[in-house]
N, C-alpha and C positions, 0 to 999 in steps of 0.2 A: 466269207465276209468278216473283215476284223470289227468286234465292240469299238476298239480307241476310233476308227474311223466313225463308226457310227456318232460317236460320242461327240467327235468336231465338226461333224453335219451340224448336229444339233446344234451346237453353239455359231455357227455361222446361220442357221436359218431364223434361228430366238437373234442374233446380233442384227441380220440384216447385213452386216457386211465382214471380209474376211479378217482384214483391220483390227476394226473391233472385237472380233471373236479370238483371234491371237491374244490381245491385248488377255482379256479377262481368262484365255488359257493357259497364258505366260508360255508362249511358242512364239516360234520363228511366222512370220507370216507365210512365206515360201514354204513353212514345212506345213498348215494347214491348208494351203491350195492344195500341196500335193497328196494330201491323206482326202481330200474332199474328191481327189481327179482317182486316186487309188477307189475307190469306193465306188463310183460311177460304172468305172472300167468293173471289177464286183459283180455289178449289179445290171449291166450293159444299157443303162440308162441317164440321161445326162439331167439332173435334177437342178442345178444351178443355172442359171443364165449370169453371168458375169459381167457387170458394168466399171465404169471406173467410179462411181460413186457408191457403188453396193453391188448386193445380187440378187436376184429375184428369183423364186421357186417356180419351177417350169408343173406342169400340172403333174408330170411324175413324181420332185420333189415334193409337190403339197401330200399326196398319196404317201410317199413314203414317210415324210414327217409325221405321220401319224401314229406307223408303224414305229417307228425309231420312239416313240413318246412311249408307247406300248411296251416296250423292250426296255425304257429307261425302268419303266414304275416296276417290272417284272424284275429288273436287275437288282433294285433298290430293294424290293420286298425277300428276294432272296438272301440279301447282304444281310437281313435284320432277323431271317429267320437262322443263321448259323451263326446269328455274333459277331458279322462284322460289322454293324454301324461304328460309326468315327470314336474312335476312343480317345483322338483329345480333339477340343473347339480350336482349330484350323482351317486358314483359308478367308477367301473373301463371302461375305454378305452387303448386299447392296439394299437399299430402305429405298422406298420411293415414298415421300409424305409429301403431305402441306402444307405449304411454308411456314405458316403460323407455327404448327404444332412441330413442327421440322427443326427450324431453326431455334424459337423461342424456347421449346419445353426438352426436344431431344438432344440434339445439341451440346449443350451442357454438358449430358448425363452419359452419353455415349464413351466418352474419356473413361470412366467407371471401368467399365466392358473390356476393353482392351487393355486396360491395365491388370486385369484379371485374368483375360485370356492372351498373354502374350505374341500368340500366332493368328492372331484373328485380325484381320483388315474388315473396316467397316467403310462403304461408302453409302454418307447420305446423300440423298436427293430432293431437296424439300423445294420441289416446284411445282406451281400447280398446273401440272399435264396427268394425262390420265397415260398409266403404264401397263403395258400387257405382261400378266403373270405367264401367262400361258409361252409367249417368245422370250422369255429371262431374260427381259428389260429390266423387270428390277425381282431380286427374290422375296422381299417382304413390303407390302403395302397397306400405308397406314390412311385408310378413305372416309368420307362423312356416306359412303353408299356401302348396303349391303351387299354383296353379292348373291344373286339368285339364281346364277348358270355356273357350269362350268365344276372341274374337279378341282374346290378350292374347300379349303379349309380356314374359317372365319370364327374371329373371337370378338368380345364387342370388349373395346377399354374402358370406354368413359364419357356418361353425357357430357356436354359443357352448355354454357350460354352465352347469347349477343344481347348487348344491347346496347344503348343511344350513351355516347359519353361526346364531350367539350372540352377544351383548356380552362380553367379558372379565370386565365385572361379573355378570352373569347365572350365568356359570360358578364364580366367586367366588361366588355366595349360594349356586347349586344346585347344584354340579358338573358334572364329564361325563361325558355318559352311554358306556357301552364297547360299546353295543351296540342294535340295533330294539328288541328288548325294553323294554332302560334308557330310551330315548326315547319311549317312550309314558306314563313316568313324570313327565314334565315339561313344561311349557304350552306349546302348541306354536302358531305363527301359521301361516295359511294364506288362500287366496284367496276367495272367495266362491262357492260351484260354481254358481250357477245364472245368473250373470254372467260365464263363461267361452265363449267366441266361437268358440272351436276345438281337437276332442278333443286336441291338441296339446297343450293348456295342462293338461290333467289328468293333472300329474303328479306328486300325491301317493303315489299307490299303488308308485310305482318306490322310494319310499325306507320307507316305513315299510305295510306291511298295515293298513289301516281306521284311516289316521290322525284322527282327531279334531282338531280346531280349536279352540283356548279364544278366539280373536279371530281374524276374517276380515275382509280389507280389499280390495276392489276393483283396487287400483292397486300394482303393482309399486316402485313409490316410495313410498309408503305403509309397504308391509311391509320394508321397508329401513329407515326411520325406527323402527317398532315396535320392531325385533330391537335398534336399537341403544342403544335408549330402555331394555333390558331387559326386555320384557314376555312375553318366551319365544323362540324356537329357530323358525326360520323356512327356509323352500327357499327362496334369490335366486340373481340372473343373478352370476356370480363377476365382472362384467366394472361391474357397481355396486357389489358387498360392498368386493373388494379395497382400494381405495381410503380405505377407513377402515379405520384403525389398530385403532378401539375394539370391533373386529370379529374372531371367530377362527371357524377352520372345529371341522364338528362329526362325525364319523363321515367324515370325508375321504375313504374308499374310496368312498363311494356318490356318482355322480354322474348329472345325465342330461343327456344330449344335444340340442339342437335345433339349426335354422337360421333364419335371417332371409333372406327372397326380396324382388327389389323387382319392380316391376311396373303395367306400362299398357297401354292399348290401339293396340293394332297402325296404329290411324287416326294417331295422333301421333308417328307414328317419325321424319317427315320436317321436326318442328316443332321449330328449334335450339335453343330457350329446354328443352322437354323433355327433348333428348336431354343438353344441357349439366349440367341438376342430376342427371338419372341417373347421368352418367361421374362427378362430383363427389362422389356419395356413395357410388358404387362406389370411386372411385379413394381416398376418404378411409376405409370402412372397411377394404378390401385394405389400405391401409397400416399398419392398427392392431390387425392383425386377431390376433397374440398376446392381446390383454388380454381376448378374448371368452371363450380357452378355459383 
């Protein structure tokens, strides 16, 4: 049994398809069918079920993906016990965040990184779908949940807070309200609830009892736009509102709490291109980390 074929299982069963797993191994697609059909033949087991929109693990495959994971972390921990971890930051890393903190805060800062490490591709992902570490959907994830299963290794970056902000003009046509009560009087935005990924996010009920929504927007940038466009009174991260002028807080005592965790799997601790954007986006929000709360 050849490692490189084990190694393009892997990436086709974390892709889900063989497309996709070429793409991120920079092969031919023809040449990882045939190392995935080489490896079967191997092992005289057919692990893939082959569609034209993907492939699906036959119960052999789920069995042997196990083993193959087993063998990756064995390979891994060997590479680091003779010295060979990656001696320069090369290669791709993929971030799976949330949009807020995705687009708003990393974004920016990412340009840094690469400029630094020449050979390094970084793709962000700042959408809010929940990504599996475990299928190398994405390698580093930056979540408002901790994780409590699984062999991941988990750092906490930075609380932050929401709270209630308006446009200036908003408050000029409708006033302000002095109280929960008064705010129920007025169009209020809010998220979408059955597009919410993590009971974390459900946090209208900390500010107002059985708030009602007149417009609900998927995306944390979205509702940031809404609020300042006018179109009613909105919960944001204070670490996106602030920044705009044309922006005032609303009920100021009431605020809620979270945190942002980052997070990957324990197999890639020894891999420098990983561990380099982890410290990086630790080390940049620890630096910033006033304007969260």
């Amino acid at each position: 049994m050849n490692w490189d074929d084990v190694r393009i299982f892997l990436a086709v069963a974390r892709a889900g398809q063989i497309l996709s797993a070429s793409r991120r191994l920079e092969l031919n697609h023809a040449t990882v069918g045939r190392r995935v059909s080489a490896l079967e033949e191997a092992l005289q087991s057919k692990l893939l079920i082959r569609r034209t929109n993907g492939c699906d693990l036959t119960p052999e495959g789920e069995a042997f993906l196990h083993a193959a994971e087993r063998m990756e972390a064995e390979m891994l921990s060997a590479r680091a016990a003779v010295g060979m971890t990656d001696t320069e930051v090369t290669g791709a890393v993929r971030i799976g965040a949330t949009d807020g903190y995705g687009v708003a805060f990393l974004a920016p800062r990412l340009g840094q990184l690469t400029e630094r490490y020449p050979g390094l591709k970084i793709q962000l992902v700042p959408v809010p779908l929940n990504f599996s570490l475990s299928r190398r959907e994405a390698d580093i994830l930056v979540t408002v949940d901790r994780p409590d299963t699984g062999r991941l290794i988990t750092r906490k970056l930075v609380d932050y807070a929401l709270a209630l902000y308006a446009s200036k003009a908003y408050i000029a046509d409708n006033g302000m309200p002095e109280n929960e009560e008064a705010l129920k009087e007025h169009r209020l935005i809010g998220y979408v609830e059955d597009l919410i990924i993590s009971p974390r996010l459900h946090y209208r009920s900390d500010f107002v009892r059985n708030w009602e929504s007149d417009f609900e927007i998927s995306a944390v940038l979205g509702q940031v736009e809404a609020v300042r466009a006018g179109a009613g009174i909105g919960i944001l991260h204070k670490f996106l509102a602030q920044p705009h002028k044309d922006l005032m807080p609303v009920l100021p005592q009431k605020q809620v709490d979270r945190s942002y965790w980052i997070v990957y799997h324990e197999n890639l601790r020894n891999i420098r291109r990983i561990k380099a954007v982890v410290d990086f986006i630790a080390e940049e929000t620890e630096r910033e980390k006033d304007k969260f709360m």
